[in-house]
C-alpha positions in Angstrom: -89.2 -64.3 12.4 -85.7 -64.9 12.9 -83.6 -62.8 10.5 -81.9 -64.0 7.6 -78.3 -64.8 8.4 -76.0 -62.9 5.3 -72.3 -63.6 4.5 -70.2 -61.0 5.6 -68.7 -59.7 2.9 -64.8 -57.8 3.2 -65.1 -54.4 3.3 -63.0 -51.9 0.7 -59.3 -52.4 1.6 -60.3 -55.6 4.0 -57.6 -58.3 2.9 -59.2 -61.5 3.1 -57.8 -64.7 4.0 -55.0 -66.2 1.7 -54.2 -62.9 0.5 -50.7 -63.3 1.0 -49.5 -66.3 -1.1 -52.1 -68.4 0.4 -55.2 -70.2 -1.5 -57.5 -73.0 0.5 -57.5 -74.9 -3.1 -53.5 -74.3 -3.8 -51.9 -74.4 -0.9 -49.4 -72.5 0.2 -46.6 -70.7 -2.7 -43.7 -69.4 -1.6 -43.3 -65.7 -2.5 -41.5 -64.4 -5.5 -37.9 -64.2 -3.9 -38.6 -64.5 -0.2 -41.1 -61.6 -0.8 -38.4 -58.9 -1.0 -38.3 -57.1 -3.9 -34.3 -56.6 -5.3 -34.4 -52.6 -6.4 -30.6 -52.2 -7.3 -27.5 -53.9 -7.9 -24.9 -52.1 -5.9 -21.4 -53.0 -6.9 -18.8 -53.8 -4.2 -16.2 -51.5 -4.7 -18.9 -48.8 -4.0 -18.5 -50.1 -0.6 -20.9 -48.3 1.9 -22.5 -45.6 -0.1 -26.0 -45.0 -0.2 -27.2 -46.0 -3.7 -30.2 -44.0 -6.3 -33.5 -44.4 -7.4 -33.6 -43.8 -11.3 -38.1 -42.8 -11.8 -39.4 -45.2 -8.9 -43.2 -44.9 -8.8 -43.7 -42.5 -5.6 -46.6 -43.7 -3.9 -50.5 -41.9 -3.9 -51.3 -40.4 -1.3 -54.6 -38.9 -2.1 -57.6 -40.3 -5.0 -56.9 -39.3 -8.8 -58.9 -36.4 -9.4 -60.1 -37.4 -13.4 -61.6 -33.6 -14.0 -62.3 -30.9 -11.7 -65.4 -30.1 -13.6 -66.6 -33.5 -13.5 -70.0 -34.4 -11.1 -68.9 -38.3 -11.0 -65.9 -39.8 -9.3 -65.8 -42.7 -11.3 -63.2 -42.6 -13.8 -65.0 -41.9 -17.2 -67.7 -40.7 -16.2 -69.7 -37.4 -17.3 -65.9 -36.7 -18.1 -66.8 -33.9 -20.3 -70.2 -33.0 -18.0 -71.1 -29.5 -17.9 -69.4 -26.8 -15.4 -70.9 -26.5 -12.3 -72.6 -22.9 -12.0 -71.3 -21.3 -9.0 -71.1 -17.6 -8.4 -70.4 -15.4 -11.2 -69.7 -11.9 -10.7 -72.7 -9.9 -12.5 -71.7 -7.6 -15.4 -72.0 -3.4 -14.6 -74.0 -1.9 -16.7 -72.8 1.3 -15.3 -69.5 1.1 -17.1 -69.0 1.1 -20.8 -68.6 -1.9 -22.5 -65.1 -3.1 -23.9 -65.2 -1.7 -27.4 -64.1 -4.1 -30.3 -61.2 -3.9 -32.7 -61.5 -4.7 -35.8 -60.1 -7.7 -35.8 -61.5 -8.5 -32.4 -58.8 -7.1 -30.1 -60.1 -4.9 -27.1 -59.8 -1.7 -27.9 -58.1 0.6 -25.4 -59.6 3.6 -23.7 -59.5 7.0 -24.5 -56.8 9.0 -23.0 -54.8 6.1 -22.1 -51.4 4.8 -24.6 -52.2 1.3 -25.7 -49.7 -1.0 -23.7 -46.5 -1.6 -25.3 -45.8 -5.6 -26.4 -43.8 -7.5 -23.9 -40.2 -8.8 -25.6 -38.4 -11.8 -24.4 -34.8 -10.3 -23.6 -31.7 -12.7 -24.1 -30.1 -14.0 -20.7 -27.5 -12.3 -19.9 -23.9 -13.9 -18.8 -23.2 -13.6 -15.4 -20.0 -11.9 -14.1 -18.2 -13.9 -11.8 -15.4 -13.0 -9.8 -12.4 -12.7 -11.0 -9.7 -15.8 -10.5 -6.5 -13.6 -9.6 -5.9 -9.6 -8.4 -4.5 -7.2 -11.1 -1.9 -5.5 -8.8 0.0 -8.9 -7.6 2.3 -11.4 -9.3 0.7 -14.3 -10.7 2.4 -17.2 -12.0 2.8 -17.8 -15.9 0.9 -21.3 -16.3 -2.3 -20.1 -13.9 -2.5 -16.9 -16.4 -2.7 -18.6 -19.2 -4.8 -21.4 -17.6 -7.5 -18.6 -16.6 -7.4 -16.8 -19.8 -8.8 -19.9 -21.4 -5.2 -20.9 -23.5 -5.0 -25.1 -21.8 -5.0 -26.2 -18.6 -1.9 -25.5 -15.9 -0.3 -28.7 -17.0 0.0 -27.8 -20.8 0.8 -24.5 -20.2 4.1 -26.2 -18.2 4.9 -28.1 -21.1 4.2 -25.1 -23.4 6.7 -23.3 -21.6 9.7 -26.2 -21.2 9.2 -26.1 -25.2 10.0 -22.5 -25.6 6.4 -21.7 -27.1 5.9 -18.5 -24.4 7.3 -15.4 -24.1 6.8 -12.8 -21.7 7.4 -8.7 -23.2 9.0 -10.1 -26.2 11.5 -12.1 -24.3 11.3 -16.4 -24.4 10.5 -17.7 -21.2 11.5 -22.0 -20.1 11.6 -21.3 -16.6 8.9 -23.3 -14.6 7.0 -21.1 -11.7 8.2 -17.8 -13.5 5.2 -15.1 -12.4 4.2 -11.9 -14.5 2.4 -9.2 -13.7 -1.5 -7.7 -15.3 0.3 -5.6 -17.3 2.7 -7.7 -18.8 2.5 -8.8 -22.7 2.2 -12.5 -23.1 2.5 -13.9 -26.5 2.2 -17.9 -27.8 3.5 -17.9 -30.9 3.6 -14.6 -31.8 -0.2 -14.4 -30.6 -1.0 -12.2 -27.7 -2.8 -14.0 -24.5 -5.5 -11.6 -22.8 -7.6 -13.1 -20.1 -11.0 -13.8 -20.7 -14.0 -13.5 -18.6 -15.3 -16.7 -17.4 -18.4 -17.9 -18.8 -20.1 -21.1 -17.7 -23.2 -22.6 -20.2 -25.0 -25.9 -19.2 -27.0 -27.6 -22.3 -29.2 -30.1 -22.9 -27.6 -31.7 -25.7 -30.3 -32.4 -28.8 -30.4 -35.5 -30.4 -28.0 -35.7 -34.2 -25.4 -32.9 -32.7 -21.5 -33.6 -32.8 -19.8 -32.6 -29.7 -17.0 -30.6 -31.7 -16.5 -27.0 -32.5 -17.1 -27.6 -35.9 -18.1 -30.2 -38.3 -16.2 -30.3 -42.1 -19.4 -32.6 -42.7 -21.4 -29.5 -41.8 -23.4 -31.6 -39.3 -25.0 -29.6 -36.9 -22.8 -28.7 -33.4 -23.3 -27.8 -29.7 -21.4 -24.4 -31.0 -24.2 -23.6 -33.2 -27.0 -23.9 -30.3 -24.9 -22.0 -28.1 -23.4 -19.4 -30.9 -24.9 -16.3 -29.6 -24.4 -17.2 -25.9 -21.4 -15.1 -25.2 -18.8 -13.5 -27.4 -15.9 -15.4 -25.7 -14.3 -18.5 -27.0 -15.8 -21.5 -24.9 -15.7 -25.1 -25.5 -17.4 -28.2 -24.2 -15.7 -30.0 -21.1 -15.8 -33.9 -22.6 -17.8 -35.2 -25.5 -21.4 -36.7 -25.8 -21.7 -39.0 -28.4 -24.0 -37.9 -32.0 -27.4 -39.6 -31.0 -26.2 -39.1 -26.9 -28.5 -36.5 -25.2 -28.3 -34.8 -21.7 -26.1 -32.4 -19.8 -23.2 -31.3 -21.3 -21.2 -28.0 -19.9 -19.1 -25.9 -21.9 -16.4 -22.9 -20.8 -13.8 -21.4 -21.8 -12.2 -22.0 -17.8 -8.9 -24.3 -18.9 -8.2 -25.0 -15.1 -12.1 -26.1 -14.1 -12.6 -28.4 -17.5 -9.3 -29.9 -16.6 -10.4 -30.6 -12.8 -13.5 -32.5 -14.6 -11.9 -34.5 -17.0 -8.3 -35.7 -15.1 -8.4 -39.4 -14.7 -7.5 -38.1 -11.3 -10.3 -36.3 -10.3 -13.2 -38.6 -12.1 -16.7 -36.8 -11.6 -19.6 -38.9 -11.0 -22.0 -39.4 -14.1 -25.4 -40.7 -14.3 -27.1 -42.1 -17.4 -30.5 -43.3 -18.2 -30.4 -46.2 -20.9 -33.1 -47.6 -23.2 -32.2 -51.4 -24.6 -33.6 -53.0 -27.4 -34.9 -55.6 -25.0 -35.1 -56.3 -21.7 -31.9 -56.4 -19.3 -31.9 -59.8 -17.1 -31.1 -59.5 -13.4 -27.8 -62.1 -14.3 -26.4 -58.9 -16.5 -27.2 -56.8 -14.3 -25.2 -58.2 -11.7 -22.5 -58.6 -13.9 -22.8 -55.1 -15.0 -22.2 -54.0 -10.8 -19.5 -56.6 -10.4 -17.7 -55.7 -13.4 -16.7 -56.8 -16.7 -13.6 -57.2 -19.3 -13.8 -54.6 -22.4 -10.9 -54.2 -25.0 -9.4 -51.3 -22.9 -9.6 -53.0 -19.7 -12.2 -54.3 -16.5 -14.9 -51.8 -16.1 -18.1 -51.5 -13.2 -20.8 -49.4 -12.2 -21.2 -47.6 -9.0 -24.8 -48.6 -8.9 -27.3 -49.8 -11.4 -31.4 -50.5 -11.5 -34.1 -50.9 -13.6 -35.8 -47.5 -13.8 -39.3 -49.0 -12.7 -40.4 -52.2 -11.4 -41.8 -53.1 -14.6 -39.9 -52.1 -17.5 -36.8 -54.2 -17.7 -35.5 -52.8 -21.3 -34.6 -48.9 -19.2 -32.0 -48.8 -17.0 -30.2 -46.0 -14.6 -26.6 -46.6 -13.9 -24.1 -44.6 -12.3 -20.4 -44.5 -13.2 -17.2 -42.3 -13.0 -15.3 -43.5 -15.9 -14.9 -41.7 -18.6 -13.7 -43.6 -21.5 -15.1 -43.3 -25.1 -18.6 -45.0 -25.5 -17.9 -46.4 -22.5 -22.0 -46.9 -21.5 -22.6 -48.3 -25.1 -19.8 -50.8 -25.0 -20.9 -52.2 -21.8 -24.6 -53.5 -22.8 -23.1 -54.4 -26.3 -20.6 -56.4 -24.6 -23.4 -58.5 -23.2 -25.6 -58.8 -26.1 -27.9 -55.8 -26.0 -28.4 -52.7 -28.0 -28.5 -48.9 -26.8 -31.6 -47.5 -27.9 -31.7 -44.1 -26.2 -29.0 -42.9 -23.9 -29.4 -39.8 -22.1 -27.0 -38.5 -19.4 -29.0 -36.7 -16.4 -26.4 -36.5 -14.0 -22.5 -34.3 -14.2 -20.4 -33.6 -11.3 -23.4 -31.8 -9.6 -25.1 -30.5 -12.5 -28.5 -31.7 -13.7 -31.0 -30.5 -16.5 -33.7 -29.7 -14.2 -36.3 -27.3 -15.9 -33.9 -27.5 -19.2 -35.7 -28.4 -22.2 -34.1 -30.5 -24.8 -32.0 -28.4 -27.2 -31.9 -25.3 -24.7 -29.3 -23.4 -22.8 -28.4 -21.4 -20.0 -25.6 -19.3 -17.8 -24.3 -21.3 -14.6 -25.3 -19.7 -11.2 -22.6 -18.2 -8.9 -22.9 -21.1 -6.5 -22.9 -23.8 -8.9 -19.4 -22.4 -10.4 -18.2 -21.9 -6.4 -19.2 -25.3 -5.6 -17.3 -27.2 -9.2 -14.3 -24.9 -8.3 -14.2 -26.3 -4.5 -15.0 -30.4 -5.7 -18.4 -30.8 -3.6 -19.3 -32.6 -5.9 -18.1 -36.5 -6.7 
């Protein structure tokens, strides 16, 4: 008998005919956009620069694994089955058995101390090197620059005003140097230099960026209170309900390099609309656009995934007030949730929201030396 003759069928992962745009009863459709996919919307003055992906899905490599003590690969199946029995290492009867607290516990041995609790220790602040040598001349606007007082530029102005004296005697001389030892007074206040401390935070959500708050509103001083007994403060300002990195110091010269007009540090921001961003305000977003204070762009800007339109990652250097805010209100949209993930370099990688810690020697070496945009 001659055998049956079956329809192939595709096999798993086949493509069958048509698959691309193509249906025997349609016809052929033209792809969505020419079947590329737009991801970002570079703007032109970034010129040649290679742009950033803000969450793209990365793609699988290997099968989901549902639950490693599941007997079925099919996704909700036996779930919850029972573990598989594999080798279990017998119990010895020749020792003696663990003997029971009272409330449960293991009791220890005889003849042995009982261990002693682990504590958590507070981080310590690092020691970095120190900016000048104590046995040669240093000039009177980098000393009190490094001991914290305002950045080089102030401390020029501060002198050209007759604020500064040097040993009791009123110093207007620009480029005047002192040595260690001398006695330098601002207003009848003496100026000792400081030890530099560096403190990266994740900026909490309802928390002014001030030193303190007459409203008694709670402020990045309070999270980082007990993190070193020196005088630091916060190198620009997040907004209240802004969340994301935020570095504080008390190094005049450094929180002057990142916050000069001149030496604009690249920023990167993710925002959350109240609805979805079109692709025309996008554009317009990387092209530029007119605010109150003046025409304002983005470096780069894309949807954080393919399909939700209402979050967005943009990059920008400016650094005026409410600047991210005032661009997607500008067009019509409402900030949700912005968070800032990005900072001349520094990231909160494996910093939880509302947490703190000490900058490492290289990331100080590399913000002093502007490797980073």
């Amino acid at each position: 008998m001659e055998e049956k003759k079956r329809s192939r069928r595709p096999r798993i992962g086949e493509r069958r005919d048509g698959f691309e745009g193509y249906s025997s009863e349609r016809g052929y459709r033209k792809p969505y956009n020419g079947g590329q996919q737009k991801s970002s919307y570079k703007s032109e003055h970034r010129g040649n620069r290679e742009g950033y992906s803000y969450g793209e899905d990365q793609p699988r490599t290997e099968s989901r694994r549902y639950n490693s003590y599941s007997e079925s690969t099919r996704h909700g199946e036996a779930r919850f089955s029972k573990r598989n029995e594999g080798y279990r290492k017998p119990y010895n009867p020749t020792k003696e058995r663990p003997v029971e607290g009272r409330f449960g516990a293991t009791a220890p041995k005889k003849g042995r101390p009982a261990p002693k609790p682990k504590v958590n220790k507070a981080p310590e602040p690092l020691l970095y090197k120190a900016p000048f040598s104590p046995d040669e001349p240093i000039r009177l606007n980098k000393y009190l620059s490094t001991a914290g007082v305002c950045s080089r530029r102030e401390a020029d102005e501060m002198i050209q005003r007759g604020e500064v004296k040097v040993n009791g005697v009123k110093i207007t001389e620009l480029g005047t140097k002192i040595l260690f030892g001398d006695v330098v007074t601002i207003k009848d206040k003496v100026v000792t230099p400081e030890h530099k401390v560096y403190v990266l935070l994740n900026k909490p959500k309802n928390c002014v960026t001030t030193m303190s708050d007459p409203e008694g509103r709670l402020t990045v001083m309070d999270i980082i209170s007990k993190a070193c007994p020196e005088r630091i403060f916060p190198v620009g300002r997040l907004d209240r309900n802004t969340t994301g990195v935020l570095l504080l110091t008390n190094d005049g010269e450094l929180a002057s390099k990142l916050t000069h007009p001149q030496y604009v540090k690249k920023k990167i921001y993710y925002v959350c609309t109240d609805k979805d961003v079109t692709e025309e305000d996008m554009q317009r977003i990387a092209d530029g656009i007119e605010l109150s204070d003046g025409p304002i762009h983005a470096d780069a800007i894309s949807y954080a995934t393919e399909t939700d339109k209402d979050q967005i990652g943009i990059e920008i250097h400016s650094g005026r007030n409410r600047i991210i805010r005032r661009i997607f209100e500008s067009l019509g949209y409402k900030v949700k949730k912005l968070d800032r993930v990005y900072f001349a370099g520094l990231t909160k990688k494996d910093l939880p929201r509302g947490r703190w810690r000490y900058l490492t020697k290289e990331e100080v070496n590399m913000l002093h030396m502007g490797a980073f945009e």
